[in-house]
N, CA, C and O atoms as a GROMACS GRO file, in nm:
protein
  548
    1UNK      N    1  -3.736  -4.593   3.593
    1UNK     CA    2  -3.665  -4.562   3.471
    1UNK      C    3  -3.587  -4.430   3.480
    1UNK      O    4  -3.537  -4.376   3.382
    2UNK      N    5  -3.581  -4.377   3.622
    2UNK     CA    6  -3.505  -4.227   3.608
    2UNK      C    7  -3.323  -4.259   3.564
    2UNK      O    8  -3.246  -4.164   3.553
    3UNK      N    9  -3.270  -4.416   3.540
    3UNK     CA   10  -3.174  -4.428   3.519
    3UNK      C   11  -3.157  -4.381   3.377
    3UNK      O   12  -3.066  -4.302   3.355
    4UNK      N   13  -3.235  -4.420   3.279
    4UNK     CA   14  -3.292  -4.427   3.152
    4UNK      C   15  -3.312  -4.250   3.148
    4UNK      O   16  -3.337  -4.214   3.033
    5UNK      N   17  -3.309  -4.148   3.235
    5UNK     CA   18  -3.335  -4.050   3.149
    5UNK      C   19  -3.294  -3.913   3.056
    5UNK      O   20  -3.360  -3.827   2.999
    6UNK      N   21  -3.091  -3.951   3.077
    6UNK     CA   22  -3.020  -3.947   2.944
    6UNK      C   23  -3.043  -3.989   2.821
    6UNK      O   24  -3.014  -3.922   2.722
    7UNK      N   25  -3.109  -4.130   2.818
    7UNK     CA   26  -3.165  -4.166   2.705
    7UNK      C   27  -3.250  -4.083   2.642
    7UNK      O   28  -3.227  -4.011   2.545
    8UNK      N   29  -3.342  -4.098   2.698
    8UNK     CA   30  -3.450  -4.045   2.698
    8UNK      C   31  -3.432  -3.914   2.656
    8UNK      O   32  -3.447  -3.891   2.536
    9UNK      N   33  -3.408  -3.840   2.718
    9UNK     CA   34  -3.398  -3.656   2.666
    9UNK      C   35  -3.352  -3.637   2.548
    9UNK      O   36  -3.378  -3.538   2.480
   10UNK      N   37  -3.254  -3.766   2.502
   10UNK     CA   38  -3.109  -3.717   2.359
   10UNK      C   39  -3.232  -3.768   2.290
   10UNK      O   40  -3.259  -3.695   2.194
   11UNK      N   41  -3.324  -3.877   2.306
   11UNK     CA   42  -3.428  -3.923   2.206
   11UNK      C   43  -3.538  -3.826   2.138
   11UNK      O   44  -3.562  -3.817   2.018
   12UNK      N   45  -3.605  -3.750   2.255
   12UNK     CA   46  -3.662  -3.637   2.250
   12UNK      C   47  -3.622  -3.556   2.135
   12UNK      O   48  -3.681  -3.539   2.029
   13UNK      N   49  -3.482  -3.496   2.186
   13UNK     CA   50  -3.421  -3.396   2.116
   13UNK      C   51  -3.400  -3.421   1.955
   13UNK      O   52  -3.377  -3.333   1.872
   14UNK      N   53  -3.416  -3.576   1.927
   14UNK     CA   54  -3.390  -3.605   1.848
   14UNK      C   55  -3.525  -3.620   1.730
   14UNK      O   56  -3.531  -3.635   1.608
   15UNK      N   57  -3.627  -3.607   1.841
   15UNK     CA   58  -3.788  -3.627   1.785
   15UNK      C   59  -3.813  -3.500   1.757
   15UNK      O   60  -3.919  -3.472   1.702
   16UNK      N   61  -3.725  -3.405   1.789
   16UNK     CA   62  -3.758  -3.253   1.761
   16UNK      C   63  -3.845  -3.187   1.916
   16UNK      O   64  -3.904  -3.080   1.927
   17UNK      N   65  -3.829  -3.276   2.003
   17UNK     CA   66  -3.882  -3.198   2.165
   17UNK      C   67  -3.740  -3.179   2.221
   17UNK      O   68  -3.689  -3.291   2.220
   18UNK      N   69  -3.670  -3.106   2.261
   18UNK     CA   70  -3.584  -3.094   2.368
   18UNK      C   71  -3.573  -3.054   2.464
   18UNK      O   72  -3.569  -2.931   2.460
   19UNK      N   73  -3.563  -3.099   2.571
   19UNK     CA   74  -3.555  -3.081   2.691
   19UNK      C   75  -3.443  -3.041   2.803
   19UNK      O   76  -3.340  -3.019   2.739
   20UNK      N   77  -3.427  -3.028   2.900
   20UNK     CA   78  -3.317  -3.088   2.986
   20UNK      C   79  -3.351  -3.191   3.065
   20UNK      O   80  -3.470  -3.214   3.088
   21UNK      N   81  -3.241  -3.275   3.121
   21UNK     CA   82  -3.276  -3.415   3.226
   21UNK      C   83  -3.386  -3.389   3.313
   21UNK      O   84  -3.480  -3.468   3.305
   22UNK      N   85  -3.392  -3.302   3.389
   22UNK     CA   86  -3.436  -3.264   3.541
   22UNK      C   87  -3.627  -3.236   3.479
   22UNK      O   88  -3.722  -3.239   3.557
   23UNK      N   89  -3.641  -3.213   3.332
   23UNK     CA   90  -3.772  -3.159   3.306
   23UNK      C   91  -3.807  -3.284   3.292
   23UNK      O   92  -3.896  -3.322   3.368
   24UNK      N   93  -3.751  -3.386   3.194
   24UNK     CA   94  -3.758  -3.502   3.126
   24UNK      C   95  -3.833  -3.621   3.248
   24UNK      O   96  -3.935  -3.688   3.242
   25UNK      N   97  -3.712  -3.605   3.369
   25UNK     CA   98  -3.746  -3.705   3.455
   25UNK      C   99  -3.856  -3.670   3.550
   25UNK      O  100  -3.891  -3.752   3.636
   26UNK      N  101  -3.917  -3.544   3.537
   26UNK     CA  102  -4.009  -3.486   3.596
   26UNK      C  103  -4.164  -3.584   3.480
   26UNK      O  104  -4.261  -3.658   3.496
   27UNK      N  105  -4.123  -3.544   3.420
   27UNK     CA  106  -4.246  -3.622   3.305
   27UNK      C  107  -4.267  -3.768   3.286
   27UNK      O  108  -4.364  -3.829   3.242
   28UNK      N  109  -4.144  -3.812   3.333
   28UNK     CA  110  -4.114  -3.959   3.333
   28UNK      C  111  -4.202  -3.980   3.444
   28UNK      O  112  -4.280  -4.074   3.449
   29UNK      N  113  -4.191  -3.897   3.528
   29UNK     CA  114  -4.252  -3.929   3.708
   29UNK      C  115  -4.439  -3.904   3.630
   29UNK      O  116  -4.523  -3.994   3.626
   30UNK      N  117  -4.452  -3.812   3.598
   30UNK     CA  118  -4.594  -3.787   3.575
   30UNK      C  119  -4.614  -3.905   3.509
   30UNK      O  120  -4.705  -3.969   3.562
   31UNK      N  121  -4.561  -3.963   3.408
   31UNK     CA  122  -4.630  -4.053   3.308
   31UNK      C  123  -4.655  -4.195   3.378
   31UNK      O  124  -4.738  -4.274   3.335
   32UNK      N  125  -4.573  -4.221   3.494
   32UNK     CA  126  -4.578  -4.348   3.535
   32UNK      C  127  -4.683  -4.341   3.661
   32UNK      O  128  -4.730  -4.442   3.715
   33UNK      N  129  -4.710  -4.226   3.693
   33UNK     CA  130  -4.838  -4.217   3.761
   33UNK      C  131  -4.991  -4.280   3.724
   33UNK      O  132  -5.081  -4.334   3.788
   34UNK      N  133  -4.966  -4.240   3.576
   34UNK     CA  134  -5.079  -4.239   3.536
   34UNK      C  135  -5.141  -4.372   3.410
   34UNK      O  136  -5.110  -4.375   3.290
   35UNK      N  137  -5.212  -4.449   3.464
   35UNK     CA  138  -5.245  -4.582   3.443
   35UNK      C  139  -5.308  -4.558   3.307
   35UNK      O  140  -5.318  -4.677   3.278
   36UNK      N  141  -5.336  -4.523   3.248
   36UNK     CA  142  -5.352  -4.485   3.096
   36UNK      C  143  -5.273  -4.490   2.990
   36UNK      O  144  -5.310  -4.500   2.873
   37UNK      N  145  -5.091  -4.476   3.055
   37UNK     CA  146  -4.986  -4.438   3.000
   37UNK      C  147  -4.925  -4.581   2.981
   37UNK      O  148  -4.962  -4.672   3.056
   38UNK      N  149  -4.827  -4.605   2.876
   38UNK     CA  150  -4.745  -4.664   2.862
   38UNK      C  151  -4.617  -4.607   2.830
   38UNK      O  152  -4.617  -4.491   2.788
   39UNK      N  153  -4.495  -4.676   2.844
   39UNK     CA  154  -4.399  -4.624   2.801
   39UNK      C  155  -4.307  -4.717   2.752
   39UNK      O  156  -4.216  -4.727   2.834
   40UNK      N  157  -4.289  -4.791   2.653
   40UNK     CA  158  -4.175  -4.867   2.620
   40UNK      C  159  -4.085  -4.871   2.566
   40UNK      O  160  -4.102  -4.848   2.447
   41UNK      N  161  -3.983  -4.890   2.593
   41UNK     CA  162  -3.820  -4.848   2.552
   41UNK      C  163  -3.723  -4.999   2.456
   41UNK      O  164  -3.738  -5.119   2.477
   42UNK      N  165  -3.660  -4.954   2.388
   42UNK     CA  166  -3.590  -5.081   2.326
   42UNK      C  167  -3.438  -5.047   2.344
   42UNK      O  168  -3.385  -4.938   2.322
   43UNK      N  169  -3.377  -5.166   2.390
   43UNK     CA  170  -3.223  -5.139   2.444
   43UNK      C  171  -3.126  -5.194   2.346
   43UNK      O  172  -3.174  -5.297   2.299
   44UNK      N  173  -3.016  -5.169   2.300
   44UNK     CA  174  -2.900  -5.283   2.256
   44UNK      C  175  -2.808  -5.214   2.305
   44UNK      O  176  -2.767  -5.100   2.282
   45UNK      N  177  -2.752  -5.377   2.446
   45UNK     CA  178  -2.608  -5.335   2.473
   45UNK      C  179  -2.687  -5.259   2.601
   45UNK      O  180  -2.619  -5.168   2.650
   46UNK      N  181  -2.816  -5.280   2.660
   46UNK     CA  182  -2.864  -5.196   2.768
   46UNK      C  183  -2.842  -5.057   2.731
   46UNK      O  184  -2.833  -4.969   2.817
   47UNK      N  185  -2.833  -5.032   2.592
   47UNK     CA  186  -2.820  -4.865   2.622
   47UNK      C  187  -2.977  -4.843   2.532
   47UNK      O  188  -2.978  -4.882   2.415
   48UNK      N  189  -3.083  -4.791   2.580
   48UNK     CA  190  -3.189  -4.732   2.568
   48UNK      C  191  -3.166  -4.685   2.419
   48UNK      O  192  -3.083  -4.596   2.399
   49UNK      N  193  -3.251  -4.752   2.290
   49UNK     CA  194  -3.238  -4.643   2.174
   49UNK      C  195  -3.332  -4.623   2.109
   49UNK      O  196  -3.341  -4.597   1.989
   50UNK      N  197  -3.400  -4.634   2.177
   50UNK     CA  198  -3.589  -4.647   2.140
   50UNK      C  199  -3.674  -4.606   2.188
   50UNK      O  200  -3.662  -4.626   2.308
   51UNK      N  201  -3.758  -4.556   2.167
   51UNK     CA  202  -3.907  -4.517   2.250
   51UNK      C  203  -4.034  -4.535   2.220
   51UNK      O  204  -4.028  -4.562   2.100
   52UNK      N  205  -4.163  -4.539   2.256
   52UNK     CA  206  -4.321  -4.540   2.249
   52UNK      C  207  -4.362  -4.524   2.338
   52UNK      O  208  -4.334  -4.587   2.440
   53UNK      N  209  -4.449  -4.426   2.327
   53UNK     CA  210  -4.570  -4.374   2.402
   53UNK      C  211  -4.708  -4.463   2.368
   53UNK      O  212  -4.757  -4.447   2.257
   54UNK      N  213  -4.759  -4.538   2.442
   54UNK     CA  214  -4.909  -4.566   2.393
   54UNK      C  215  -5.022  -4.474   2.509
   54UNK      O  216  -4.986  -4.481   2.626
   55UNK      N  217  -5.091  -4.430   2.495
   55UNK     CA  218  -5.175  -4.332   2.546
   55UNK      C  219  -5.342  -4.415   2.530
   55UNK      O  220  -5.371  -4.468   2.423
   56UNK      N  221  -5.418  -4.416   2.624
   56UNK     CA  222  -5.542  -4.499   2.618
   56UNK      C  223  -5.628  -4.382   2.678
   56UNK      O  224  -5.598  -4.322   2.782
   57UNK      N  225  -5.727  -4.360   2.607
   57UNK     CA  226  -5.826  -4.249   2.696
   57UNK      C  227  -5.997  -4.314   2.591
   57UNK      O  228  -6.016  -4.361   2.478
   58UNK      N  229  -6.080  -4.282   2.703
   58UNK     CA  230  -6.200  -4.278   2.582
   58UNK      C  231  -6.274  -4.187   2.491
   58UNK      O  232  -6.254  -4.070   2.457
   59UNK      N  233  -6.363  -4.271   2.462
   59UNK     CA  234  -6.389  -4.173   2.325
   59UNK      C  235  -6.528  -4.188   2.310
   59UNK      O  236  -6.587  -4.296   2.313
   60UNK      N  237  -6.578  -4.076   2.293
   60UNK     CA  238  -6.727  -4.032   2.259
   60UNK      C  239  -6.773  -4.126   2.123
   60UNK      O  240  -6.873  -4.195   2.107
   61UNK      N  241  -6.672  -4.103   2.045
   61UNK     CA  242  -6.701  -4.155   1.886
   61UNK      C  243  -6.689  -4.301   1.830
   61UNK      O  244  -6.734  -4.347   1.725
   62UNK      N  245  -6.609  -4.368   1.941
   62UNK     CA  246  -6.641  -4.552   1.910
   62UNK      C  247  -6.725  -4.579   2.107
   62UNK      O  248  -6.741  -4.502   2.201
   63UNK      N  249  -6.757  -4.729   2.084
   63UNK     CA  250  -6.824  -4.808   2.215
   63UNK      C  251  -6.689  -4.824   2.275
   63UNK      O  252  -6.726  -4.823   2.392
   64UNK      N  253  -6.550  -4.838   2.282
   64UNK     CA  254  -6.487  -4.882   2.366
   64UNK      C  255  -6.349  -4.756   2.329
   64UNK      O  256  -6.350  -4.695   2.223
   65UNK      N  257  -6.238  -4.735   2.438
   65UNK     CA  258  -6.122  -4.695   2.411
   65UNK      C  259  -6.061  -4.690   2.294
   65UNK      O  260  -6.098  -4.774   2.211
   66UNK      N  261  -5.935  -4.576   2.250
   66UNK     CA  262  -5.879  -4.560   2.167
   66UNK      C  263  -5.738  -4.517   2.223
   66UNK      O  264  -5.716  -4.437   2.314
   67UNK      N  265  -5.643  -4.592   2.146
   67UNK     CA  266  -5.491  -4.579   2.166
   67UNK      C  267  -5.438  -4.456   2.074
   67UNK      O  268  -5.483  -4.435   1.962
   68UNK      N  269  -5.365  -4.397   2.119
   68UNK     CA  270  -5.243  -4.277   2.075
   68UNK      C  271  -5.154  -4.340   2.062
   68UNK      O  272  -5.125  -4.385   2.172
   69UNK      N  273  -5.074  -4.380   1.973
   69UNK     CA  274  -4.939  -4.395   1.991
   69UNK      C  275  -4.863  -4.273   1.958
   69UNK      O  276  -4.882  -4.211   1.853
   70UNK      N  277  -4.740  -4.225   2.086
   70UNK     CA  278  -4.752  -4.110   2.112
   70UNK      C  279  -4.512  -4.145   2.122
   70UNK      O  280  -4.434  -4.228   2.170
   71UNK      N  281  -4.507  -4.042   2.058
   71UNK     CA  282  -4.325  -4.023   2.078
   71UNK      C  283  -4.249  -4.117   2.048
   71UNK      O  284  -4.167  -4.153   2.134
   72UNK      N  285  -4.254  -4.187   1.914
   72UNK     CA  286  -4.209  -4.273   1.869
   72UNK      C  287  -4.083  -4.234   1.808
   72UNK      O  288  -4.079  -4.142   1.726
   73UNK      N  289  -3.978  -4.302   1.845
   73UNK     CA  290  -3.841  -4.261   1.814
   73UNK      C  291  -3.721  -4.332   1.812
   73UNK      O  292  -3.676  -4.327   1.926
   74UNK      N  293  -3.660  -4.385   1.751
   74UNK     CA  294  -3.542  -4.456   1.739
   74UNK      C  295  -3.430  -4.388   1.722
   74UNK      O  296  -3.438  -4.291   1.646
   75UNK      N  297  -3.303  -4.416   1.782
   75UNK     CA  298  -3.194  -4.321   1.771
   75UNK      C  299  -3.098  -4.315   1.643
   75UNK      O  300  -3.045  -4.414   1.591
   76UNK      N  301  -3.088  -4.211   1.611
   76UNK     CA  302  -3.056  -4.237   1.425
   76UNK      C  303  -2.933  -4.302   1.418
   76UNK      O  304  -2.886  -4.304   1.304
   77UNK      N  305  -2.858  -4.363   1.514
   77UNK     CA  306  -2.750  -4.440   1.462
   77UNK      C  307  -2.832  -4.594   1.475
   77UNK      O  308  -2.777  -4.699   1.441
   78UNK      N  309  -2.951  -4.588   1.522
   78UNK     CA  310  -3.017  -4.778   1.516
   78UNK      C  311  -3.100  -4.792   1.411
   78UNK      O  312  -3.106  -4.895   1.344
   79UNK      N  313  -3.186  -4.665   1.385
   79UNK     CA  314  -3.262  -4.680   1.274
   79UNK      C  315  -3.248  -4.744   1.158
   79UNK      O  316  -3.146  -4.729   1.090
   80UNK      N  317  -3.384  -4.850   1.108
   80UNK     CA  318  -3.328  -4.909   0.969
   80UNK      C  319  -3.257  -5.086   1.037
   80UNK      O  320  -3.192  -5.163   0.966
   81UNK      N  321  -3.290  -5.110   1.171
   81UNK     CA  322  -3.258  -5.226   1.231
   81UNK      C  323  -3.422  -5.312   1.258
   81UNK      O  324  -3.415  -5.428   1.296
   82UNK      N  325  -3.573  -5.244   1.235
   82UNK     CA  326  -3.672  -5.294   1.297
   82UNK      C  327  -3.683  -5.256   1.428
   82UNK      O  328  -3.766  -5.316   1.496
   83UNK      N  329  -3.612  -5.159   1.482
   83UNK     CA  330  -3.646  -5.178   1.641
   83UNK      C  331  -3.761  -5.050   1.643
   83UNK      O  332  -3.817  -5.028   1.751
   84UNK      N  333  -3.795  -4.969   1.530
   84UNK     CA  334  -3.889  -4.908   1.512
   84UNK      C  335  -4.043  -4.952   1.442
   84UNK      O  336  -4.152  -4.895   1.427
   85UNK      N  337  -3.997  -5.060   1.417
   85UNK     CA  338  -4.117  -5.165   1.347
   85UNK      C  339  -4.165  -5.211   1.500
   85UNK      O  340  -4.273  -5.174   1.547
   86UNK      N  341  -4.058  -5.311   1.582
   86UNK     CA  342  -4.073  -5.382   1.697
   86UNK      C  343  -4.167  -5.256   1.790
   86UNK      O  344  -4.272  -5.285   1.847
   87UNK      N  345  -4.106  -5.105   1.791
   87UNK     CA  346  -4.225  -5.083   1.912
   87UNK      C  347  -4.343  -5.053   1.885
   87UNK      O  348  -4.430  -5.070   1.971
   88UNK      N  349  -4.373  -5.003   1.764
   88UNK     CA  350  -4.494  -5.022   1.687
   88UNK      C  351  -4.563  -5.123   1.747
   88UNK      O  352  -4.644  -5.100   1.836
   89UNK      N  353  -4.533  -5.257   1.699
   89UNK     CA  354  -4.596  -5.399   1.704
   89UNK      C  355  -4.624  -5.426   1.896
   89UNK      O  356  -4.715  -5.496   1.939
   90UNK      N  357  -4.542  -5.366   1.966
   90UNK     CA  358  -4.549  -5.363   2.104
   90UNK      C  359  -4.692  -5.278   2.147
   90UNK      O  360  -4.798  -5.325   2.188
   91UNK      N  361  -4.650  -5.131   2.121
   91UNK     CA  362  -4.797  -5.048   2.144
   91UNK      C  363  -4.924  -5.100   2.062
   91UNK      O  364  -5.022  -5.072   2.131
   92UNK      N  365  -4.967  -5.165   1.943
   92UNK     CA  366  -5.031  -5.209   1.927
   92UNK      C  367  -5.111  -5.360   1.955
   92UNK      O  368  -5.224  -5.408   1.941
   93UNK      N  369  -4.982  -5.397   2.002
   93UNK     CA  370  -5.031  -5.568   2.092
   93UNK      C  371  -5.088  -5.486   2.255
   93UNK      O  372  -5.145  -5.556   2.339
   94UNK      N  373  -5.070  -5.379   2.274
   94UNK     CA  374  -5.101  -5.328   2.434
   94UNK      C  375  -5.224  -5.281   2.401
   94UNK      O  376  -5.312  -5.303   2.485
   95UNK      N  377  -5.259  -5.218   2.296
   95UNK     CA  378  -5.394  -5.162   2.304
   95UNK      C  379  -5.464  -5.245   2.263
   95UNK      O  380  -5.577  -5.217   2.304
   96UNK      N  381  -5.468  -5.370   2.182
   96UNK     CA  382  -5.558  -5.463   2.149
   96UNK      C  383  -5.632  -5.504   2.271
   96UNK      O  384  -5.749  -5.492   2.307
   97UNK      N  385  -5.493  -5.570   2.339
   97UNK     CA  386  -5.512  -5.608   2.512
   97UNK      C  387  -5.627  -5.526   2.599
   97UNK      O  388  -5.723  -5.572   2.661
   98UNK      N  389  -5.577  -5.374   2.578
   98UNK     CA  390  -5.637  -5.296   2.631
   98UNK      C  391  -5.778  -5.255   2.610
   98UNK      O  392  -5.835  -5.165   2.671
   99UNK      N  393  -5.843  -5.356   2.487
   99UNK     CA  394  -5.939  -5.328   2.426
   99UNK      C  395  -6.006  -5.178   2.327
   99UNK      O  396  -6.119  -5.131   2.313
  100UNK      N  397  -5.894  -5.148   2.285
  100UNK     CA  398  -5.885  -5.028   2.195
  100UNK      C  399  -5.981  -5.049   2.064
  100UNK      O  400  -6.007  -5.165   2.029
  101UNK      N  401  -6.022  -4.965   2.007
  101UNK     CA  402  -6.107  -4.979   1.923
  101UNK      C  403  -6.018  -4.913   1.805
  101UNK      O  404  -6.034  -4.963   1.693
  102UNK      N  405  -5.955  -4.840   1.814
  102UNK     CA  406  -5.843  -4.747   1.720
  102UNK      C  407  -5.734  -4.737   1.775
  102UNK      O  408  -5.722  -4.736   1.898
  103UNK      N  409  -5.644  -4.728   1.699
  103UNK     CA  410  -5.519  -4.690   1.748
  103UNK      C  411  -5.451  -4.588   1.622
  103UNK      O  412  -5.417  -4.616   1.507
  104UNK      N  413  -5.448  -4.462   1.696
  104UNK     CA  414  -5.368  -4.368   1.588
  104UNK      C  415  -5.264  -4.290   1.657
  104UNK      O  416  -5.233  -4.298   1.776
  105UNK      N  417  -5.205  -4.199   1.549
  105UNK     CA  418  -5.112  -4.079   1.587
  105UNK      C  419  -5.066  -3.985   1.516
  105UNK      O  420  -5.096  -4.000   1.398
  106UNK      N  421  -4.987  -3.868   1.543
  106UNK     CA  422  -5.001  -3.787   1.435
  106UNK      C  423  -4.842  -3.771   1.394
  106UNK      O  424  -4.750  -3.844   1.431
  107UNK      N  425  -4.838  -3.693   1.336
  107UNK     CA  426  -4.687  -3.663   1.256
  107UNK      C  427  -4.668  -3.542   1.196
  107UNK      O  428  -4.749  -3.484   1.124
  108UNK      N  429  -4.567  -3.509   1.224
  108UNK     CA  430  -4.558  -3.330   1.196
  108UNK      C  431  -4.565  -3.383   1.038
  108UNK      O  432  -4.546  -3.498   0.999
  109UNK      N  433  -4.604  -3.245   0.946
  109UNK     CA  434  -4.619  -3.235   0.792
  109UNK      C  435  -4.471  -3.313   0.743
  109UNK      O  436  -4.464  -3.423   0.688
  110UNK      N  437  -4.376  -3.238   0.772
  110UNK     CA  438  -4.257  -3.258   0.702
  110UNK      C  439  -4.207  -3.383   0.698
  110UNK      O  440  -4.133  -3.402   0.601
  111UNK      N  441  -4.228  -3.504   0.792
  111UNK     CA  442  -4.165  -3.619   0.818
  111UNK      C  443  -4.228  -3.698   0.742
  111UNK      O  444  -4.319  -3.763   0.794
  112UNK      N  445  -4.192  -3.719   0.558
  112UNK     CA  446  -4.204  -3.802   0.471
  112UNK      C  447  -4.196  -3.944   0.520
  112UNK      O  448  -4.275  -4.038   0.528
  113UNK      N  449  -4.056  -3.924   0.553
  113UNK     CA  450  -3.991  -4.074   0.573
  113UNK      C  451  -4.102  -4.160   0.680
  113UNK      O  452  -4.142  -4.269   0.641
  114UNK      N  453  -4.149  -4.106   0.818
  114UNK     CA  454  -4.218  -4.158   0.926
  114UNK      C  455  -4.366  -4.172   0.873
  114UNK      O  456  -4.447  -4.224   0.950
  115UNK      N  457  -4.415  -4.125   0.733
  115UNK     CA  458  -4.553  -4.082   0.695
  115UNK      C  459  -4.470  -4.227   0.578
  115UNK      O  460  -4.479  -4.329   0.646
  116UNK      N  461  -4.432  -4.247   0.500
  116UNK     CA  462  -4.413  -4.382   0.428
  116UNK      C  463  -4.396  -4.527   0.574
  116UNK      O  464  -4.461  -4.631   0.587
  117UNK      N  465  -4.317  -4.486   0.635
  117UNK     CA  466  -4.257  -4.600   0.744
  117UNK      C  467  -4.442  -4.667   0.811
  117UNK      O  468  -4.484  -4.783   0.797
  118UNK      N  469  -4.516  -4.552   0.880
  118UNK     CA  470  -4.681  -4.574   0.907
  118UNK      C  471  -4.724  -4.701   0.828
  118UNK      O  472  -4.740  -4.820   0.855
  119UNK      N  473  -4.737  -4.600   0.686
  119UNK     CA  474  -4.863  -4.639   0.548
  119UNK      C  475  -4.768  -4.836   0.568
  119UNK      O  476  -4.839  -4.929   0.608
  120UNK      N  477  -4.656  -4.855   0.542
  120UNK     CA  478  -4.590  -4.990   0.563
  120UNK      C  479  -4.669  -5.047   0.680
  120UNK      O  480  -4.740  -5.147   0.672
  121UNK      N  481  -4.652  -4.984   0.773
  121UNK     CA  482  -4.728  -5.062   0.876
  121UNK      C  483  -4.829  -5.054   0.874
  121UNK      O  484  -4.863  -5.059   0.992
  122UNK      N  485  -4.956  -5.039   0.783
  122UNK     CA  486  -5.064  -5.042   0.795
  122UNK      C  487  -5.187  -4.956   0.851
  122UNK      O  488  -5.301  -4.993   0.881
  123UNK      N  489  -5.102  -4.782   0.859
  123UNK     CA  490  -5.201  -4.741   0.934
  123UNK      C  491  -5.262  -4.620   0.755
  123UNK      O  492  -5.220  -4.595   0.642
  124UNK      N  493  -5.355  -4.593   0.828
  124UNK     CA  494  -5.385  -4.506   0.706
  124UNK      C  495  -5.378  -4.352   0.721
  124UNK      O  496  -5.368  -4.295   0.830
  125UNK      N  497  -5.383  -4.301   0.620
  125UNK     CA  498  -5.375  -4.146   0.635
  125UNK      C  499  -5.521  -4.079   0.655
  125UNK      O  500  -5.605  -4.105   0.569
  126UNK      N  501  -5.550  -4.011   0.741
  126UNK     CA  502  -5.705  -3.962   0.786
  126UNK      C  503  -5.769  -3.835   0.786
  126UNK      O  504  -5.880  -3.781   0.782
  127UNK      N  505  -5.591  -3.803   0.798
  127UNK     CA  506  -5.653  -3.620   0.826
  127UNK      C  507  -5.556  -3.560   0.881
  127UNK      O  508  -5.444  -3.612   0.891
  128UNK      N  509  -5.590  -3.423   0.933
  128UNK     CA  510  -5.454  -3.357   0.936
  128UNK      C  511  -5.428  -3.292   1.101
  128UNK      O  512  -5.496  -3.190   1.098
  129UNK      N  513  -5.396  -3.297   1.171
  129UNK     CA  514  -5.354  -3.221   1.335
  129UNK      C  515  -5.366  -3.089   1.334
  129UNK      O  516  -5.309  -3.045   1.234
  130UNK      N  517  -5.405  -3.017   1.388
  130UNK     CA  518  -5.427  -2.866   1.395
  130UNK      C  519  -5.390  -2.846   1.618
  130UNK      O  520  -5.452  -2.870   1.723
  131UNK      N  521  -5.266  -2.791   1.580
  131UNK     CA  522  -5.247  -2.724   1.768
  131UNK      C  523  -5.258  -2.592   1.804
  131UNK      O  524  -5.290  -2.500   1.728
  132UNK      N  525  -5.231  -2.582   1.930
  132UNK     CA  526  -5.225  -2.440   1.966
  132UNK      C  527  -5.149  -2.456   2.069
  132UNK      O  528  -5.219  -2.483   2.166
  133UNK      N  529  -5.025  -2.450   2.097
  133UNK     CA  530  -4.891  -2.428   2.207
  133UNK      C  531  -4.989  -2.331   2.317
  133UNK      O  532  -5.053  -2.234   2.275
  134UNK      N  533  -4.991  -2.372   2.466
  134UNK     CA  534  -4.976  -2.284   2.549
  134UNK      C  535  -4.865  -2.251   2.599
  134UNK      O  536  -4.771  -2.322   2.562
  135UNK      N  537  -4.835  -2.157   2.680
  135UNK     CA  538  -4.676  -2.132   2.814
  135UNK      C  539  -4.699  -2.253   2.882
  135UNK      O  540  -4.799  -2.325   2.877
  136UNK      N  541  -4.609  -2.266   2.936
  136UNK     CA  542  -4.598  -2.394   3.028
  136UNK      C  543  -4.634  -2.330   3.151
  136UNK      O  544  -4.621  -2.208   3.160
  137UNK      N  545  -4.679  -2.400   3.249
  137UNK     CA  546  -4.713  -2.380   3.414
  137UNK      C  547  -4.597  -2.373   3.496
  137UNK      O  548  -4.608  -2.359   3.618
   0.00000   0.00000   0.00000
């Protein structure tokens, strides 16, 4: 997918991460390493305008795995077409598969619109994210 990673970066930037190409496709390389990761993209016209992260790790607190859905993003000229419903319904048909016991994710405070778009799809509100940014390596 390093063809895909113009897409990709303007998507980012657009999720409020920005990057440059060269960091982007560096992460692209890490993520496809790692068998835990998913990454699925939605195209029209082959041009990339979509994204999902599904993330699988375990968990102390259920008997089996739990999904992240992680960098969910549609490009604001597609948005309002379903192709943000569609990767939803994608990362969650992968972790079923995957035998997930939960599937969640978080959302910065401010993003009303993505915190109504969720509750539509059925997920519920639980609680709140608390981070701490390190420097990068």
């Amino acid at each position: 997918m390093p063809e895909d990673a113009d897409a990709v970066t303007s998507l980012l930037g657009q999720l409020g991460h920005p990057a440059d190409r060269l960091r982007v496709e560096r992460r692209l390389e890490r993520l496809f390493r790692d068998p835990d990761e998913s990454l699925f993209v939605s195209q029209v016209d082959g041009r990339v305008v979509g994204l999902a992260r599904l993330q699988v790790s375990p968990a102390l607190e259920y008997d089996a795995d739990v999904g992240k859905l992680a960098a969910l993003v549609v490009d604001e000229g597609y948005r309002g077409r379903g192709i943000g419903r569609a990767l939803v319904e994608t990362v969650e048909k992968e972790a079923r598969a995957r035998g997930c016991a939960l599937l969640f994710l978080t959302s910065a405070e401010q993003r009303a619109d993505a915190h109504a778009f969720y509750a539509r799809l059925g997920f519920d509100e639980t609680g709140r994210r608390f981070a701490k940014t390190f420097a990068p390596r």
